[in-house]
N, C-alpha and C positions, 0 to 999 in steps of 0.2 A: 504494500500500500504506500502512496506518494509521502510525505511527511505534510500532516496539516498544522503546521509554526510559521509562521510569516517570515518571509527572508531577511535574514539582519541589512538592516542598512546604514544604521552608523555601528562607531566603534563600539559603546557602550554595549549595547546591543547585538554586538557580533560575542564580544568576552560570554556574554550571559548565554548564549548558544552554545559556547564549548563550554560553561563549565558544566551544563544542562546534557549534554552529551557524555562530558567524563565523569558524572556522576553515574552513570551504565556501567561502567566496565567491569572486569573481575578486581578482586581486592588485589592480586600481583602487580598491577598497574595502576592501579587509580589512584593514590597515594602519590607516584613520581608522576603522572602525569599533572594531576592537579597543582602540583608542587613549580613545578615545569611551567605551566600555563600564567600562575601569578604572578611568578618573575618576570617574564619575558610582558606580560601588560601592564604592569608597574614601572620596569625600565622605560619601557616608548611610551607611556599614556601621554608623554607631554606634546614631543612631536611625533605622531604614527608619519612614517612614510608609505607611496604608494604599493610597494614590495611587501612589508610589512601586513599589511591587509589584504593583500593577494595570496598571503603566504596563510593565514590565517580563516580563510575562508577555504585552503585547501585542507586545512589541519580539519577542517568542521565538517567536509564532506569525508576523510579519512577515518575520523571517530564513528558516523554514519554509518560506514562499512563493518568497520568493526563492530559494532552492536547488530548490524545485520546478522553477522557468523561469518562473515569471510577471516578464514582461518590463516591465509598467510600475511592479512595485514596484522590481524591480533598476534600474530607471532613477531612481527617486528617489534609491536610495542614490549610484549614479554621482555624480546633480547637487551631494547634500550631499557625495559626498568629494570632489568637484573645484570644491566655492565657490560653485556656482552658485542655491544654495539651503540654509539652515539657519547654524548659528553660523557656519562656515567663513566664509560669504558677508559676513559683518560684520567677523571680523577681516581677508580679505584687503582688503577697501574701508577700513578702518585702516591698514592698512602701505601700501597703494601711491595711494591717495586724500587721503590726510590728510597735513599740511605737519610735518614732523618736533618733537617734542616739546622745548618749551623755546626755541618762536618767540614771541617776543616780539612783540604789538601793536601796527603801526603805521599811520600812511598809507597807505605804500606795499601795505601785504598788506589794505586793504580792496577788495574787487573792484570791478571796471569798472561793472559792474551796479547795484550800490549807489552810486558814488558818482554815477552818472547818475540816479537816482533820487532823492537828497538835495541834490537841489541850491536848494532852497526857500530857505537860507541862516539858516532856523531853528536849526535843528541841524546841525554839523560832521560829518562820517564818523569825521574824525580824535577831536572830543569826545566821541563818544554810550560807551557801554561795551562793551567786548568779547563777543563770544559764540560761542557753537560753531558757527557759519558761517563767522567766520575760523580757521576749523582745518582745516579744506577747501581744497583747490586747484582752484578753482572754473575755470578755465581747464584741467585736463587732465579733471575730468568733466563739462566741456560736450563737449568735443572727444569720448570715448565715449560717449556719448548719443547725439552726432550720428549716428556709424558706426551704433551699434548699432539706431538707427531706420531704419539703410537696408536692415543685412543682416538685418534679423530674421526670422524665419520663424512659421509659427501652432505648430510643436513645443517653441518657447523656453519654459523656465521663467515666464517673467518679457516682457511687451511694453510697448518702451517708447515715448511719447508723442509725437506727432508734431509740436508746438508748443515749440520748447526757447527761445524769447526770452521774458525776465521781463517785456520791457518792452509785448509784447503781451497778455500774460495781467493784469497788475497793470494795476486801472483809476488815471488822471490825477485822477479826483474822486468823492467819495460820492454817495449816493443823494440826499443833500442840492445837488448840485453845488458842493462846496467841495471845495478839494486835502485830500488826506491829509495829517494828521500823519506825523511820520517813524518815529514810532513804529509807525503803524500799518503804515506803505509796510513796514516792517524786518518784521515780522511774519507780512507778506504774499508778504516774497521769501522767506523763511523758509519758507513753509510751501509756496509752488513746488519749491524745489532740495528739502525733503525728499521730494515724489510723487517729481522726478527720480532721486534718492539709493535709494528703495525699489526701482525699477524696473531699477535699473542692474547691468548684468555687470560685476563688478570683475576685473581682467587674472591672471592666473596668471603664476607665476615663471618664467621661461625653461627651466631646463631637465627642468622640471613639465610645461611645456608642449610641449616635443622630444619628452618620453618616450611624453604622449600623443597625441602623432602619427604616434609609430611602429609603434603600439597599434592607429589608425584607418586605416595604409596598409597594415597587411598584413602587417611588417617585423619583426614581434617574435617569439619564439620559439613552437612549435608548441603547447606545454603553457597560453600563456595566450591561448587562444580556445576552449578547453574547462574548464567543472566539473570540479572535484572530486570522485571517485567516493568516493561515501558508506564509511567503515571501517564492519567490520561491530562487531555489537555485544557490547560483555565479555560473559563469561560464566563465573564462577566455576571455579576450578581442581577444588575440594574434593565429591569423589563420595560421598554417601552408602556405607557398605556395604551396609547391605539392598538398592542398586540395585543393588551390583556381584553380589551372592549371585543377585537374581531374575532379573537380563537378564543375565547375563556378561560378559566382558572389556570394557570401557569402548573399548577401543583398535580392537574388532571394528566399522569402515563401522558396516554394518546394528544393530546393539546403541547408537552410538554414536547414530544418528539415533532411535533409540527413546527412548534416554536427553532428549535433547531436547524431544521430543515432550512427553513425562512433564514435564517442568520448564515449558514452555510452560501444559499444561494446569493447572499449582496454581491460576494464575488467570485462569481464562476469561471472557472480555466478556460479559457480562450484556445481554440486548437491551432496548428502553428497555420502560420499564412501561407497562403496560396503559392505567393510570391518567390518565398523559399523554395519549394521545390523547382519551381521555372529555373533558376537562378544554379543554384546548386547541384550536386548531387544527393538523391535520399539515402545514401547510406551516410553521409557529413548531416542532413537533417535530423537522422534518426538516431544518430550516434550515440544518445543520450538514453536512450530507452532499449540500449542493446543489453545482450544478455553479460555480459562483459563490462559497460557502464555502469546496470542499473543500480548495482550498490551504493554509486558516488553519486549518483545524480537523485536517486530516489524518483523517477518519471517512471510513470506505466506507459505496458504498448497500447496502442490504437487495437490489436487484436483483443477484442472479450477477453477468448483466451489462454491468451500471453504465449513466452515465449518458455517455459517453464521458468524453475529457478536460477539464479544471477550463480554466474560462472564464477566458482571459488568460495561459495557461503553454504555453511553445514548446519543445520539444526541443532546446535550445540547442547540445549534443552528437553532433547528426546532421551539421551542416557546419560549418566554423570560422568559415565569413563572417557567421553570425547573430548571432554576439557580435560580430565586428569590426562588424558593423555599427552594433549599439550603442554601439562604443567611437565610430563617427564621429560619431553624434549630439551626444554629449559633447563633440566637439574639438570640432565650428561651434558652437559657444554660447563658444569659451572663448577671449578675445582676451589678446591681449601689446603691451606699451607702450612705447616707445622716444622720447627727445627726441633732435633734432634739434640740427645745430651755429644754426640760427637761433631756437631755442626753444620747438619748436613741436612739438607732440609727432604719433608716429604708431602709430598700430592698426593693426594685425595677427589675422583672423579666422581659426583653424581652416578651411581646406579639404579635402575629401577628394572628388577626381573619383570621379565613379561609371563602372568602366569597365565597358563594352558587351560582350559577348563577341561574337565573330566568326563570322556562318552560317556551314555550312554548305555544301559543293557543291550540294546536292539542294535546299537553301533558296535558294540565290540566283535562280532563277528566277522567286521571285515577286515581287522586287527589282529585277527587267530595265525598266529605261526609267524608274528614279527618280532624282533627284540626293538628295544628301548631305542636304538641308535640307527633304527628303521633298517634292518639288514634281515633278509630270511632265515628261519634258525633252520637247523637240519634235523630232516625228518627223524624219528627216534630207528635205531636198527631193530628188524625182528630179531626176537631171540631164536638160537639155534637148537633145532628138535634134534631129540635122538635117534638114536637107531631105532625104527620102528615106531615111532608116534608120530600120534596123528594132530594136527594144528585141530586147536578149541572153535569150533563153529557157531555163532552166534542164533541160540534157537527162535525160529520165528514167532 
């Protein structure tokens, strides 16, 4: 059905749209997204520029969709509110990546890597000048890189590289066959660790991390693996009199729904002009009401009826496991970090068993004579008769 909310047209009034929309979501997201939205209209309320509301009016068909069930936008938002993609993903790689503020430069905090690499004896480790690679603990995101190159899947955000030694990828000497300057070698590990930096899952906080796991086993209350049923929509208290005089008592069911009716039709949709199709092509007029748009646009077809359901939206509402399922997606991408009494730190991946349900009596029968690991088991041997007997015949 089309959305019957009047189109925001000023700023005021677009804000109260999205937050009207991200009050829908599931609790995994609604939280940063709200949090997200009042910033960012606090920051501009003073001067909105044109971009700004353009951007913003996308955000609101985007949320749309997503309260639809289109399940790959709802997973975007997931990835951005749990780090795995967008601003999040930068500051949690600052808090739990980065060597705490007001470390000072020395020897000792130049890495292993560099210093094996500078050893030409031109340039010191300890002389050259500091940079934003020692600000990095380059030993706990090798160590997540590593993991996450093992456990990765083709559904991650983010894949990361299969090559994680600098000392194979940075060449010994130029095209010239002469060693690198150190300048250049530094420039060159630089510019390694940051593909690795871009590519990398930064760890979630522990009990961030608990909460969505009890999310992806199943564990958490019944209300959050279901939407939010849409509130219906205001509608003015104040009855004309000429309508109470023409239909009667406002409080009468049947008067009541006419009264409606009436207020519905002051402004009725208009079908697109003539003119457009002359002009255009109708697949550019009708683009809006395709099976493919219709989440973003919220238009119905012209056909009674329609074109089925909007390509990528799942009834999210019909089982609860649809959405838990989605919640598991998001825990295997979201690792946790823990050092060691010998200093050596350890990962921790999101798992969530996928459990089997159990046939059937009436199904087991096509199961007779398999093992566990789906291989045929071998028929049992007759045993061998003696001399003289005769095999047991089953009496009828």
């Amino acid at each position: 059905m089309p959305l019957q909310i009047p189109h925001p047209n000023t700023t005021l009034h677009l804000y109260r749209h999205l937050l009207r929309e991200a009050s829908y979501l599931p609790n995994l997201c609604r939280p940063w997204v709200l949090n997200r939205m009042k910033f960012q209209f606090r920051d501009r309320r003073d001067a909105p520029e044109p971009r700004y509301i353009e951007q913003a009016h996308y955000s609101l068909r985007l949320l749309r969709s997503v309260n639809a069930g289109h399940v790959e936008r709802m997973m975007r938002l997931f990835y951005m509110a749990t780090g795995r993609i967008g601003k999040r993903r930068r500051q949690l790689a600052r808090v739990h990546l980065c060597k705490p503020l007001g470390t000072s430069y020395t020897a000792d905090a130049a890495t292993a890597d560099a210093a094996a690499l500078e050893k030409d004896g031109k340039q010191n480790p300890k002389e050259r000048d500091p940079d934003w690679l020692d600000n990095w603990m380059l030993d706990k995101v090798r160590t997540l890189a590593r993991v996450q190159a093992e456990k990765q899947t083709p559904s991650w955000p983010h894949d990361m590289r299969s090559n994680l030694d600098p000392a194979k990828v940075i060449p010994a000497e130029n095209a010239f066959g002469r060693p690198l300057t150190p300048k250049l070698r530094r420039n060159k590990l630089k510019k390694f660790w940051t593909s690795v930096i871009h590519q990398l899952l930064p760890p979630l906080p522990r009990e961030e991390w608990d909460a969505l796991g009890v999310l992806a086993r199943g564990e958490a209350a019944k209300e959050e693996y279901y939407l939010r049923p849409r509130r219906p929509v205001a509608r003015s208290l104040l009855i004309d009199a000429e309508d109470l005089e023409d239909h009667g008592d406002a409080k009468d069911p049947a008067h009541s729904k006419e009264l409606e009716g009436l207020k519905e039709s002051e402004e009725p949709v208009t079908p697109k002009e003539w003119t457009a199709y002359v002009t255009r092509p109708a697949r550019v007029v009708e683009r809006g009401s395709s099976r493919k748009m219709k989440s973003l646009t919220g238009e119905e077809d012209q056909d009674p009826r329609g074109h089925g359901r909007p390509i990528g939206t799942r009834d999210l509402n019909y089982r609860n496991r649809k959405l838990q399922r989605l919640y598991a997606r998001v825990w295997e991408a979201c690792p946790i970090m823990e050092q060691r009494d010998n200093g050596k730190w350890s990962v921790v991946w999101g798992n969530s068993e996928i459990k089997v349900s159990r046939p059937k009596p009436t199904e087991l029968i096509f199961f007779k004579g398999v093992k566990l690991n789906g291989t045929r088991a071998q028929p049992e041997a007759e045993p061998k008769l003696a001399m003289g007997q005769q095999p047991l015949r089953s009496t009828p």
